[in-house]
NUFIMI-275987 format. One line per field, with one value per residue (C-alpha): x, y, z; residue in one letter. Coordinates in nm, 2 decimals. Example, Ala and Ser with C-alpha at 12.3 -4.5 7.8 and 13.67 -1.06 7.14 Angstrom:
2
c1: (1.23 1.37)
c2: (-0.45 -0.11)
c3: (0.78 0.71)
aa: (A S)
! end
This chain:
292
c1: (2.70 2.41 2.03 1.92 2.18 2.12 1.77 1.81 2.05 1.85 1.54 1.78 1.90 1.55 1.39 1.73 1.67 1.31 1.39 1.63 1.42 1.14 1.49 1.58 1.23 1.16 1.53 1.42 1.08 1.04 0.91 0.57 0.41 0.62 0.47 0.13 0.23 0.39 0.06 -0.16 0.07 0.02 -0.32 -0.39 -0.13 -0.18 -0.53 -0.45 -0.18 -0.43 -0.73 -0.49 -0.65 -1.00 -0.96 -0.75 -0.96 -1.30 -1.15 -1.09 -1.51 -1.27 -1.42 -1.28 -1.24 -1.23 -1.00 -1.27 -1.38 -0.94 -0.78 -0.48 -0.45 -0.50 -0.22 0.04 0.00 -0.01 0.27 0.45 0.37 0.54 0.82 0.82 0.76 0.43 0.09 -0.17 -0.27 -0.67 -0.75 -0.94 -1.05 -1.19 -1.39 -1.15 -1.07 -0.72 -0.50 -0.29 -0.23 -0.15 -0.06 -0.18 -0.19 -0.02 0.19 0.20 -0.08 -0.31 -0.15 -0.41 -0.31 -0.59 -0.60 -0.76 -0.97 -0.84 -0.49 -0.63 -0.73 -0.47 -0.16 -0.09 0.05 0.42 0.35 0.11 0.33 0.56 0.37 0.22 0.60 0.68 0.34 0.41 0.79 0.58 0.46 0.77 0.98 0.73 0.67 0.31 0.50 0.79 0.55 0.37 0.65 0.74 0.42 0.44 0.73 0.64 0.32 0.49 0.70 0.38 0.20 0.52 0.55 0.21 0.20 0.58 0.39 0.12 0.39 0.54 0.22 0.16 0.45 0.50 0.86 1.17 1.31 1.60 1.81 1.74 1.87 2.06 1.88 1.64 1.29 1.41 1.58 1.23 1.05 1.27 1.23 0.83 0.81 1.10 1.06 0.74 0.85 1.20 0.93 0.69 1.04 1.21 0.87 0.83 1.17 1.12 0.82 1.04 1.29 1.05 0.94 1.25 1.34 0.99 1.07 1.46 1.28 1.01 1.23 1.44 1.15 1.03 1.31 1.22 1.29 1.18 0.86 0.78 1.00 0.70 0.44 0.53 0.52 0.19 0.10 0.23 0.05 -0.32 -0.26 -0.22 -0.48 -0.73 -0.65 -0.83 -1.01 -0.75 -1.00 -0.88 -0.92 -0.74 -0.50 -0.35 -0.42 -0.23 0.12 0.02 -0.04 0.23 0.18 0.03 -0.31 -0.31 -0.12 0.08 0.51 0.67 1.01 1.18 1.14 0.79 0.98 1.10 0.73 0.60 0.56 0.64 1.03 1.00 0.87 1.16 1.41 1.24 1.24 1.63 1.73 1.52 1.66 2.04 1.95 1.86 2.14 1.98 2.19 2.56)
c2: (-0.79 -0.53 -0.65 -0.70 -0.96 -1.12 -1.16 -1.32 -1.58 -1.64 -1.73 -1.96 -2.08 -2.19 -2.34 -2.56 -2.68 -2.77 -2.96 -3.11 -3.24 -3.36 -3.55 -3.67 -3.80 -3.95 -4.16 -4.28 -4.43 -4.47 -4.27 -4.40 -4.19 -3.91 -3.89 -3.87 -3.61 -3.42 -3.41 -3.32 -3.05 -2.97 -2.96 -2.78 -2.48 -2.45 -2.40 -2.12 -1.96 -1.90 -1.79 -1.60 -1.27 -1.37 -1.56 -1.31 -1.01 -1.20 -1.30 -0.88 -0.82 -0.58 -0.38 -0.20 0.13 0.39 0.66 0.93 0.74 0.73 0.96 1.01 0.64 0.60 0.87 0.70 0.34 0.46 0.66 0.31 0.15 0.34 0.34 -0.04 -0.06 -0.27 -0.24 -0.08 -0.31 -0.32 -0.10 -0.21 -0.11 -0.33 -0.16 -0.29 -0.06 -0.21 0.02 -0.24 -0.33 -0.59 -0.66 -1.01 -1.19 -1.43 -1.18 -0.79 -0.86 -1.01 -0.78 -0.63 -0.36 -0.35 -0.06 -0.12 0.22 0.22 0.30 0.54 0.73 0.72 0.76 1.07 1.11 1.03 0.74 0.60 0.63 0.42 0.15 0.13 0.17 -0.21 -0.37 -0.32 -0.41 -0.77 -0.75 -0.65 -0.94 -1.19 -1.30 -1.45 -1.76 -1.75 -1.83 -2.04 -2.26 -2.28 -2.38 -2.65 -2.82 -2.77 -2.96 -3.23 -3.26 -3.30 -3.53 -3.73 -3.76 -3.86 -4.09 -4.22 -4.25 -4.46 -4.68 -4.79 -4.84 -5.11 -5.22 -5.04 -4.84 -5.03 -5.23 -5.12 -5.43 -5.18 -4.92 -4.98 -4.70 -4.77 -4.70 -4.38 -4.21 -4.28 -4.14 -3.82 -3.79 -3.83 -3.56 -3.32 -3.28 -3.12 -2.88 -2.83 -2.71 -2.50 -2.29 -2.28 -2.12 -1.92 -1.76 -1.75 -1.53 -1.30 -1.24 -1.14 -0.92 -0.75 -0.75 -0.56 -0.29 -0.24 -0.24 -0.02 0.26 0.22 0.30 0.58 0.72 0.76 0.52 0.75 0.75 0.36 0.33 0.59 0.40 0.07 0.22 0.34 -0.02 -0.17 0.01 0.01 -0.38 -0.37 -0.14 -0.32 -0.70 -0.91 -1.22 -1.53 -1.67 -1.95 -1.73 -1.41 -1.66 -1.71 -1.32 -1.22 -1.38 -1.12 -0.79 -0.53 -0.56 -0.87 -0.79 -0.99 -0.77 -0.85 -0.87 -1.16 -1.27 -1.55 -1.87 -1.73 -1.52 -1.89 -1.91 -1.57 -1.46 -1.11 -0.92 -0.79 -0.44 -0.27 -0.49 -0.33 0.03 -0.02 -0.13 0.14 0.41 0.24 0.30 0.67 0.73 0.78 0.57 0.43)
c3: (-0.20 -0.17 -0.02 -0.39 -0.47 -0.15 -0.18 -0.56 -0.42 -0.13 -0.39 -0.60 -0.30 -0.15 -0.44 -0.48 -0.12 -0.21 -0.51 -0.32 -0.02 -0.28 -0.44 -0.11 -0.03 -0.36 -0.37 -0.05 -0.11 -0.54 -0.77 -0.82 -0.57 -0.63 -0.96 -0.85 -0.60 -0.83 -1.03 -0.77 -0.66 -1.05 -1.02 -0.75 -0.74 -1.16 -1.04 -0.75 -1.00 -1.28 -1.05 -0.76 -0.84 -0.84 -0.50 -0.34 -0.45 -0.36 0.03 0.07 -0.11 -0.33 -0.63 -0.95 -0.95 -1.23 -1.27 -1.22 -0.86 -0.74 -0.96 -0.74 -0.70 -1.05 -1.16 -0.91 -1.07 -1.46 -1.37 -1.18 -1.41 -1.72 -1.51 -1.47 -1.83 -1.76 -1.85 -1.63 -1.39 -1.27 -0.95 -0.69 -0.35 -0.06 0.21 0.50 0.71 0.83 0.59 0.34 0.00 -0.25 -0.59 -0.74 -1.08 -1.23 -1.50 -1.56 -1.79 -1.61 -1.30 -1.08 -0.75 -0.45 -0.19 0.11 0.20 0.50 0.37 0.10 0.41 0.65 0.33 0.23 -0.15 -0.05 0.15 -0.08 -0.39 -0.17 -0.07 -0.47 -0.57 -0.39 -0.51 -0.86 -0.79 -0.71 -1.04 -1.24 -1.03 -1.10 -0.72 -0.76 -1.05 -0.76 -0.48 -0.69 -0.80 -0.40 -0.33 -0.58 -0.44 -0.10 -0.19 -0.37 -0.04 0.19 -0.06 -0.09 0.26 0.33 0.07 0.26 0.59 0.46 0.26 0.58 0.81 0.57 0.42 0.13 0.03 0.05 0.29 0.56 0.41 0.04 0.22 0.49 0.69 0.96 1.07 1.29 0.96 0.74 1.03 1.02 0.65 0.69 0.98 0.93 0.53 0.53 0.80 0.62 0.31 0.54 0.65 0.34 0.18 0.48 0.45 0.01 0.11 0.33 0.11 -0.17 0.11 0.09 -0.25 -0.32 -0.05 -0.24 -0.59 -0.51 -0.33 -0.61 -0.88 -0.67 -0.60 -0.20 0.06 0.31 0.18 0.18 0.56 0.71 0.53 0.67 1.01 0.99 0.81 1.09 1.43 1.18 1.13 1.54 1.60 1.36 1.32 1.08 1.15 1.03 0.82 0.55 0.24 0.41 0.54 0.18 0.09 0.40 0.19 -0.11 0.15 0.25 0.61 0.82 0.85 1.16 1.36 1.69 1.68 1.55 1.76 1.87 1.68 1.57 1.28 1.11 1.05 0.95 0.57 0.64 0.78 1.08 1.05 1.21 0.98 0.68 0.76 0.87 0.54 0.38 0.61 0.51 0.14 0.19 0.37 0.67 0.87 0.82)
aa: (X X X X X X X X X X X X X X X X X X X X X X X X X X X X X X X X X X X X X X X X X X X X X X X X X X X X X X X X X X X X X X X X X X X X X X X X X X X X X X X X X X X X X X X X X X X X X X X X X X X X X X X X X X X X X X X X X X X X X X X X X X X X X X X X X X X X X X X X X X X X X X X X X X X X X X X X X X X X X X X X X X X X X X X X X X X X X X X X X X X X X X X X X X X X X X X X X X X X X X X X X X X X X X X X X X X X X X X X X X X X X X X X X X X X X X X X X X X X X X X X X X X X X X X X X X X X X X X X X X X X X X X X X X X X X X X X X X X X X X X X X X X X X X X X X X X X)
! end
């Protein structure tokens, strides 16, 4: 089974698990205040999903750009995005300095690709092609409704748990004569379900990682070209680190790099939304034949 496949089962694979933990949680203490945690989680990741772009774009003080201010830019993505058989996405550029990129909106239609102008001066035609090549593969395989529906269940896990945890500081839930479980296994569902949700996303948002790095070097044609990029991504994201705000740290999900730089390892990768850099360009160099 090639990366590609992988990564598809992987995603079918994580979102059955979260269903399955809000199933487990829910079985366990009613479905009252699952209900109403399903709605909030409604109401607040509907809200993020149809306003992503805006928030995203607004965190990096991005601004559109014309085809006569970016031309090159402009003739890569027009050209992507025949290719992808999508419309034009807007262009923008922020004025950070850390070189990245990201692709937001909630469908090909509403799609729009930021350049940092950093990266738009430290990419050369190539590179850049590459790194535009797996932002619009974000697009085409609809990872912003992906993330969203994952954040959706995660949510309804946190609420539901919360809502668990007040239930039994005052006597609410069923019973251990009910269920013939006791206080320890409740107090495992409370505490380990959230976390359960918080990895599961976590590794969902790696994978799409991955999946956009295989689709884009596909579109492009040149692996090569997108496994140099990410290693200049990764030293500017060490070099220039941005602040972890709370807006930048939901952009950061969206970006090609982590734009707050250091190395990842040990348990610290369960909980990071991006691959480890050197993971990425292996598989990329393994596509172009680079390596056996």
């Amino acid at each position: 089974m090639n990366h590609s496949h992988r990564n598809g089962l992987k995603t079918a694979v994580m979102l059955t698990l979260l269903s399955g933990v809000i199933l487990v949680i829910g079985s366990r203490f009613g479905s009252g205040g699952l209900w109403i945690a399903l709605v909030a989680a409604l109401a607040i990741n509907g809200g993020t999903y149809f306003f992503s772009d805006k928030l995203a774009l607004r965190s990096m003080h991005a601004r559109p750009v014309s085809e006569a201010e970016a031309p090159m830019l402009y003739r890569i993505v027009a050209e992507l995005a025949q290719v992808n058989r999508m419309p034009m996405p807007r262009l923008y550029v922020s004025p950070t300095m850390q070189p990245n990129a990201f692709a937001t909106g909630r469908s090909p239609r509403h799609a729009a690709v930021c350049c940092t102008e950093g990266i738009l001066a430290l990419m050369d035609e190539r590179e850049l092609r590459g790194v535009l090549g797996h932002e619009l593969a974000h697009v085409a395989n609809r990872d912003i409704l992906i993330s969203s529906v994952a954040a959706g269940l995660a949510t309804v896990i946190m609420f539901a748990a919360r809502m668990a945890w007040f239930a039994q500081l005052f006597g609410g839930g069923r019973s251990d004569d009910e269920e013939g479980g006791g206080g320890l296994e409740t107090l495992a569902l409370i505490i380990l379900g959230p976390m359960a949700a918080g990895l599961m996303q976590m590794a969902l948002s790696r994978s799409r990682e991955y999946q956009a790095d295989a689709t884009g070097a596909r579109v492009t044609g040149d692996p090569l070209a997108l496994a140099s990029a990410l290693r200049k991504l990764h030293a500017g994201a060490e070099a220039r680190p941005l602040p972890a705000t709370a807006g930048l740290a939901t952009t950061s999900q969206l970006m090609i790099a982590n734009p707050f730089g250091g190395r990842v390892g040990g348990l610290g990768k369960l909980f990071s939304t991006h691959p480890p850099m050197e993971e990425r360009v292996r598989r990329l160099e393994e596509m172009a034949g680079v390596r056996a």
